[in-house]
C-alpha positions as CSV (number, residue, x, y, z in Angstrom):
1,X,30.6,-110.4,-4.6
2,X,30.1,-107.3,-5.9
3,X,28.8,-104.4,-4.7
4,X,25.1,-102.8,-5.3
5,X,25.0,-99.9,-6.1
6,X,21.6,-97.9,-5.6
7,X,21.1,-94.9,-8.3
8,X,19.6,-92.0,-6.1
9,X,17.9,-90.4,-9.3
10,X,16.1,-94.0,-9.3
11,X,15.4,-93.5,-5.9
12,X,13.8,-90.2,-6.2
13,X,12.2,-91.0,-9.2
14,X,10.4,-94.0,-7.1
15,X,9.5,-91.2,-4.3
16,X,7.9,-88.9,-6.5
17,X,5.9,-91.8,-7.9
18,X,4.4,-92.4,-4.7
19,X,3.9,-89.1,-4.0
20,X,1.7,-88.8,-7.0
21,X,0.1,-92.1,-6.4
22,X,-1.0,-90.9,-3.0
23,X,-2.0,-87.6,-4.4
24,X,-4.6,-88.8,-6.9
25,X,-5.8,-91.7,-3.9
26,X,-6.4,-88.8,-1.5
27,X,-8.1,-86.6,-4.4
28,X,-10.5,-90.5,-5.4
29,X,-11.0,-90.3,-1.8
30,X,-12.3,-87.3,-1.0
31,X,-14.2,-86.9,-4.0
32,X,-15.9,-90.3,-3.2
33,X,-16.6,-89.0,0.1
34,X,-18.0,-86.2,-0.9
35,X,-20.4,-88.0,-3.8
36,X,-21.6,-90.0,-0.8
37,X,-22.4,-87.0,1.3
38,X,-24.2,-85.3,-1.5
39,X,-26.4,-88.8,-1.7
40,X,-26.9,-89.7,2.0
41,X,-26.8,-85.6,3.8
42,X,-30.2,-84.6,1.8
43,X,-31.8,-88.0,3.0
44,X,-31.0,-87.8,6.4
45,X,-32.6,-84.3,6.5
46,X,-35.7,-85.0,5.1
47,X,-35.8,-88.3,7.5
48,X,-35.1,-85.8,10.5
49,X,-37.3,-83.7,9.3
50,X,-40.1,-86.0,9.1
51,X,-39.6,-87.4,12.1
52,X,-39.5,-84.5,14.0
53,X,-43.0,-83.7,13.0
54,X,-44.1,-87.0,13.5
55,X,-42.7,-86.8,17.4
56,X,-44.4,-83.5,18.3
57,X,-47.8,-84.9,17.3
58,X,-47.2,-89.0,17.5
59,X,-49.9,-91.0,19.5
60,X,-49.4,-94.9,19.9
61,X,-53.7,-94.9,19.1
62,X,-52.5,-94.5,15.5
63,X,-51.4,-97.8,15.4
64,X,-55.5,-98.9,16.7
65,X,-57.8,-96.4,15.9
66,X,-59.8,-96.6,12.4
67,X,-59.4,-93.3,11.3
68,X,-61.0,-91.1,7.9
69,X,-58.4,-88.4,7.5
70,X,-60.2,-85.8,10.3
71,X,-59.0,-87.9,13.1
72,X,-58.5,-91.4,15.1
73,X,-55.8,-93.6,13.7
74,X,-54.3,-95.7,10.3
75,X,-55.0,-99.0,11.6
76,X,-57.1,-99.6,8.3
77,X,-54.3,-98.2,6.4
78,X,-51.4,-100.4,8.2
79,X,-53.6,-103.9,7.5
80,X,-54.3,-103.0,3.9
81,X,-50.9,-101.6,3.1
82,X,-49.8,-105.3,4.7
83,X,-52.4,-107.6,3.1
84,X,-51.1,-106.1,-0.1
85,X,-47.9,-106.4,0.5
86,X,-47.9,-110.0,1.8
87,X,-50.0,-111.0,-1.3
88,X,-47.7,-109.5,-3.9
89,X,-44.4,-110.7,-2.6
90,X,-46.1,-114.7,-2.4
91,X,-47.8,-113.8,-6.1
92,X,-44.8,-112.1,-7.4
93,X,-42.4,-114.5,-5.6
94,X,-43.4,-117.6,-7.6
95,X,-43.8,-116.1,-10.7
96,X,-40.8,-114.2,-10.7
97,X,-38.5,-117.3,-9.4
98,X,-40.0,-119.6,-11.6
99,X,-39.4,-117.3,-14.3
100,X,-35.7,-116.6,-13.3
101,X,-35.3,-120.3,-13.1
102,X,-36.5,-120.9,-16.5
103,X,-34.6,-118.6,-18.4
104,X,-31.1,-118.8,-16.1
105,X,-31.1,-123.1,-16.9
106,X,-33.7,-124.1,-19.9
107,X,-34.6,-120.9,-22.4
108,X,-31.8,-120.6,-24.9
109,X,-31.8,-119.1,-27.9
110,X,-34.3,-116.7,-29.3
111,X,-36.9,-117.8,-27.4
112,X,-34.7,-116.4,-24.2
113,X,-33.6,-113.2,-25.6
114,X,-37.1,-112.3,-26.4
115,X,-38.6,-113.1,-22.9
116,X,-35.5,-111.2,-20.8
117,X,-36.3,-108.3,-23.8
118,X,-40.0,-108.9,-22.6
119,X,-38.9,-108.6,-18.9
120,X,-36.5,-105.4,-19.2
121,X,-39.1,-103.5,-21.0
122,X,-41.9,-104.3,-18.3
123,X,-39.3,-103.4,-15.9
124,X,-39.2,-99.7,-17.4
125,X,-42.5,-98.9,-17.9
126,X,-44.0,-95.9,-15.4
127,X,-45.9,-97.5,-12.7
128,X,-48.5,-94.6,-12.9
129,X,-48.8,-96.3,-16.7
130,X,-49.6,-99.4,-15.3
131,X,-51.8,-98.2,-13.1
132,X,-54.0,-96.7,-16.0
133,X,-54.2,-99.9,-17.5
134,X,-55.2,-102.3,-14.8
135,X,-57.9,-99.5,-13.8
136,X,-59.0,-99.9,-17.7
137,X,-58.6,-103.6,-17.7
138,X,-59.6,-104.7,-14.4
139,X,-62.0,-102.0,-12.8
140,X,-63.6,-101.1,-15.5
141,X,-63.6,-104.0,-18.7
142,X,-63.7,-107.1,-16.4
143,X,-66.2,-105.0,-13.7
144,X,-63.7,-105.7,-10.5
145,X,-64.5,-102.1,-9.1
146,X,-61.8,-100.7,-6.7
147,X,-60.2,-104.1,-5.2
148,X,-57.4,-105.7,-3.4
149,X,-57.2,-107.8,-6.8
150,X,-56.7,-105.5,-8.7
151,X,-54.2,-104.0,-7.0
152,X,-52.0,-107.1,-6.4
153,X,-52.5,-107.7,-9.6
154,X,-50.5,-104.4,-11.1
155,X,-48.0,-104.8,-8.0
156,X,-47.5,-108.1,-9.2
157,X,-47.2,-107.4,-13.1
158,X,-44.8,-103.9,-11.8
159,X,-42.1,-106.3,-9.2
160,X,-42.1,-109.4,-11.1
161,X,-39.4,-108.3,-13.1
162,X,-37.1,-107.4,-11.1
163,X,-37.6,-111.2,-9.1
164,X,-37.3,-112.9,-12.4
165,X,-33.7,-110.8,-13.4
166,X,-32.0,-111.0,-9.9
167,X,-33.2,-114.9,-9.8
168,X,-31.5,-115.6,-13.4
169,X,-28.3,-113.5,-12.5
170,X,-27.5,-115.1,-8.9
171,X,-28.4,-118.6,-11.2
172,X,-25.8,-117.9,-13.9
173,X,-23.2,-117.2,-11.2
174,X,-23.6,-120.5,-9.1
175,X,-20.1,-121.9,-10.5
176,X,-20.5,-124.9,-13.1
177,X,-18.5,-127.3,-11.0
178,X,-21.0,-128.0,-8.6
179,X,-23.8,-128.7,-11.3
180,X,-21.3,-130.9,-13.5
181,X,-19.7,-132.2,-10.3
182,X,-23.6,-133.5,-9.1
183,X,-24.2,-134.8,-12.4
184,X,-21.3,-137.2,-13.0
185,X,-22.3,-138.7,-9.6
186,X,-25.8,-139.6,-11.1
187,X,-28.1,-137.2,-9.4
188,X,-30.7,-136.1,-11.3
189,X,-31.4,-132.8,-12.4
190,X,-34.2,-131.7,-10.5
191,X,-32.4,-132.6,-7.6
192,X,-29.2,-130.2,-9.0
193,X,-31.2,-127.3,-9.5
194,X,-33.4,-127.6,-5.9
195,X,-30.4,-128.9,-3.5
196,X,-27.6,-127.2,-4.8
197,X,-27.8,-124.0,-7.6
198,X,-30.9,-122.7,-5.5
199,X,-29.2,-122.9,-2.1
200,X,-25.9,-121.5,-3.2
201,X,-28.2,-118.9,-5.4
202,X,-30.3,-117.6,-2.6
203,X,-28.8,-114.6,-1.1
204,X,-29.3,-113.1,-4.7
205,X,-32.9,-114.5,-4.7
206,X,-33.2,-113.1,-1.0
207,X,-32.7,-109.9,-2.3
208,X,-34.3,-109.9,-5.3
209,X,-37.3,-111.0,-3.2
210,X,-36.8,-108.0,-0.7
211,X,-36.2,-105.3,-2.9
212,X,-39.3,-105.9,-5.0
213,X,-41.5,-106.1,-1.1
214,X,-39.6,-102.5,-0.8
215,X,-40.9,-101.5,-4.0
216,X,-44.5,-102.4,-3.2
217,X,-44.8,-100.9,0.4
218,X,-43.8,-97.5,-1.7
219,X,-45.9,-97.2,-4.3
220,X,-48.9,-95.4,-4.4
221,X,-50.1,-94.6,-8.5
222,X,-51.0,-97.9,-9.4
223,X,-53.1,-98.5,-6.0
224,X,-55.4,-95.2,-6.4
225,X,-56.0,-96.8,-9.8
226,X,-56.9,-100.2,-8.6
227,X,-57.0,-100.1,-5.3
228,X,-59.4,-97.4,-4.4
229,X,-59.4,-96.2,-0.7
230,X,-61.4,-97.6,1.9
231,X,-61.8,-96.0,5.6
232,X,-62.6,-99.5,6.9
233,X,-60.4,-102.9,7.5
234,X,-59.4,-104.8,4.7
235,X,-61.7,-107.4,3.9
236,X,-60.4,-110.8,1.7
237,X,-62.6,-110.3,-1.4
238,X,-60.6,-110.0,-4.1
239,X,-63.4,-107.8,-6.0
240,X,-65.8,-105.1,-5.3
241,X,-63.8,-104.0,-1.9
242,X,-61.5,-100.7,-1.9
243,X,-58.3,-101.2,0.3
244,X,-57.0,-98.6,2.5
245,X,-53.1,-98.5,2.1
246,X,-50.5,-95.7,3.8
247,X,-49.4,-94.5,0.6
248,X,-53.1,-93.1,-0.3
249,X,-52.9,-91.3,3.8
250,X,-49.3,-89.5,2.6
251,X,-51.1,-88.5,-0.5
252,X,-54.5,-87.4,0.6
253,X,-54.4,-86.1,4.0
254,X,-51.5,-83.9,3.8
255,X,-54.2,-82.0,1.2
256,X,-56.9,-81.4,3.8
257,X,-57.2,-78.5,5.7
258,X,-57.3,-80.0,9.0
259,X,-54.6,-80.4,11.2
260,X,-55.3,-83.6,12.6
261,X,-55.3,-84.6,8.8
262,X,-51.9,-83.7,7.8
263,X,-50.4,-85.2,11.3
264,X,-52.1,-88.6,10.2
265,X,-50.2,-88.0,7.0
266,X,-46.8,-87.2,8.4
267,X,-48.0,-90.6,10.8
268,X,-48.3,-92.8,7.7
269,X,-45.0,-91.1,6.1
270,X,-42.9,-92.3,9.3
271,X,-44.4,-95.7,9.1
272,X,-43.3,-96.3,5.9
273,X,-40.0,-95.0,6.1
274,X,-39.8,-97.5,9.7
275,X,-41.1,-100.0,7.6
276,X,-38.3,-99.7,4.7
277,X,-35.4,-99.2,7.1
278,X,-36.8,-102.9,8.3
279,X,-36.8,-104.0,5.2
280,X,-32.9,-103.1,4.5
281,X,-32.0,-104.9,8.2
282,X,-34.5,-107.7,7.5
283,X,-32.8,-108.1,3.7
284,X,-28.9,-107.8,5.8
285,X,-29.7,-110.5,8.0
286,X,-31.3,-112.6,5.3
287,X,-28.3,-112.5,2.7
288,X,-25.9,-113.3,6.0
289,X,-27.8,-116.2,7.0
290,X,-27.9,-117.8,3.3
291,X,-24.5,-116.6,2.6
292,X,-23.6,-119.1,5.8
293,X,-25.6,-121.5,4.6
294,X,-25.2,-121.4,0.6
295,X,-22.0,-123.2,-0.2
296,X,-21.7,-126.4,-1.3
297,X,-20.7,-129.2,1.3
């Protein structure tokens, strides 16, 4: 046999080819690193810096006191900013999953491409926009006055979108094996798209679902449209009764002159930011559990 022999130009050609390979990893890496940093290090400090002011003044009576910007609490403000909440993501959910449903497995054509148009250009409009309209629509044309309806109702127009695109996209990528597997064994196709493309689908639909909640807890323009302010508990009348919400204590108190005021906004500021960060954990443990549970046995 003969022997191999190993050209050591070759070899150092090979050498400085990884060389320059680790070069420009090292170079990805650190400038990745240091995109990240520039994204996460101003967060963090407005965090801790909200939170510290929220420490040297916090009192657990926030959470339980009814309060009117000069003092007591944001018990008002925690309920409404929940009611509303809860209400748009049930609202919103249907619509928005039905929606992504109908356009991910029935709309083709031009009929499709003109409703996810539709959806997209919903999707971009400024909520403050939206806002005006409902408080045009709603509050004034149709006589609601400052309500929880109205409010949902904008909410629910503003986060339906994004339901209805994250549904269709986590639809289209359920593989078509299952569904054509299901239907040469005769099921039916109401039974293919409930038992088996929406369980595989949902940890897309989970956090579709979860981002939208996000963006409702956060918003504040369309509410002081729609929603009004109201220093006493929510009540269930869709019409004719302001809502209090957090967002309208960041906004407003932090305004006044008094100090009690601008604590109760920093209050409402760390309450929403707690509320968000539970949000994010909530939508991890949500898309692990569905993920376990989503493949097709």
């Amino acid at each position: 046999m003969a022997n191999l022999v190993i050209d050591p130009l070759a070899q150092g050609g090979v050498a400085n080819t990884s060389k320059r390979r680790k070069g420009k990893d090292l170079f990805l890496w650190t400038l990745a690193s240091l995109s990240l940093l520039a994204i996460v290090g101003p967060a963090i400090w407005i965090i801790g810096q909200l939170f510290a002011k929220v420490a040297r003044g916090w009192r657990w009576s926030v959470l339980t006191q009814v309060g009117s910007g000069l003092g007591g609490g944001l018990k008002n403000e925690i309920f409404g900013s929940l009611l509303i909440v809860v209400v748009v993501t049930v609202v919103a959910g249907v619509i928005g999953i039905l929606s992504g449903m109908y356009l991910a497995e029935y709309s083709n054509g031009p009929i499709g491409g003109a409703l996810r148009t539709a959806s997209e250009v919903l999707a971009g409009i400024p909520s403050i926009v939206l806002g005006y309209v409902g408080y045009v629509a709603l509050v004034v044309h149709f006589h609601w006055g400052y309500s929880l309806g109205a409010g949902v109702l904008v909410l629910t127009v503003m986060v339906v979108p994004y339901i209805t695109k994250t549904t269709e996209v986590s639809l289209k990528q359920v593989p078509t094996s299952y569904k054509e597997g299901a239907a040469a064994l005769g099921i039916k196709n109401s039974i293919i798209l409930r038992r088996i493309v929406l369980k595989t689908a949902l940890p897309g639909i989970s956090t579709g679902m979860i981002i939208a909640t996000a963006i409702a807890v956060g918003e504040t323009a369309p509410l002081l449209y729609t929603a009004g302010y109201s220093q006493s508990l929510p009540s269930l009348s869709l019409t004719h009764h302001p809502v209090g919400y957090l967002t309208y204590a960041v906004w407003t108190f932090y305004n006044q002159p008094s100090a009690a005021a601008k604590q109760l906004s920093f209050d409402a500021a760390g309450i929403l930011i707690f509320a968000v960060v539970m949000l994010i954990i909530a939508s991890r443990v949500v898309v692990a559990m569905t993920q376990k549970h989503s493949e097709f046995q």
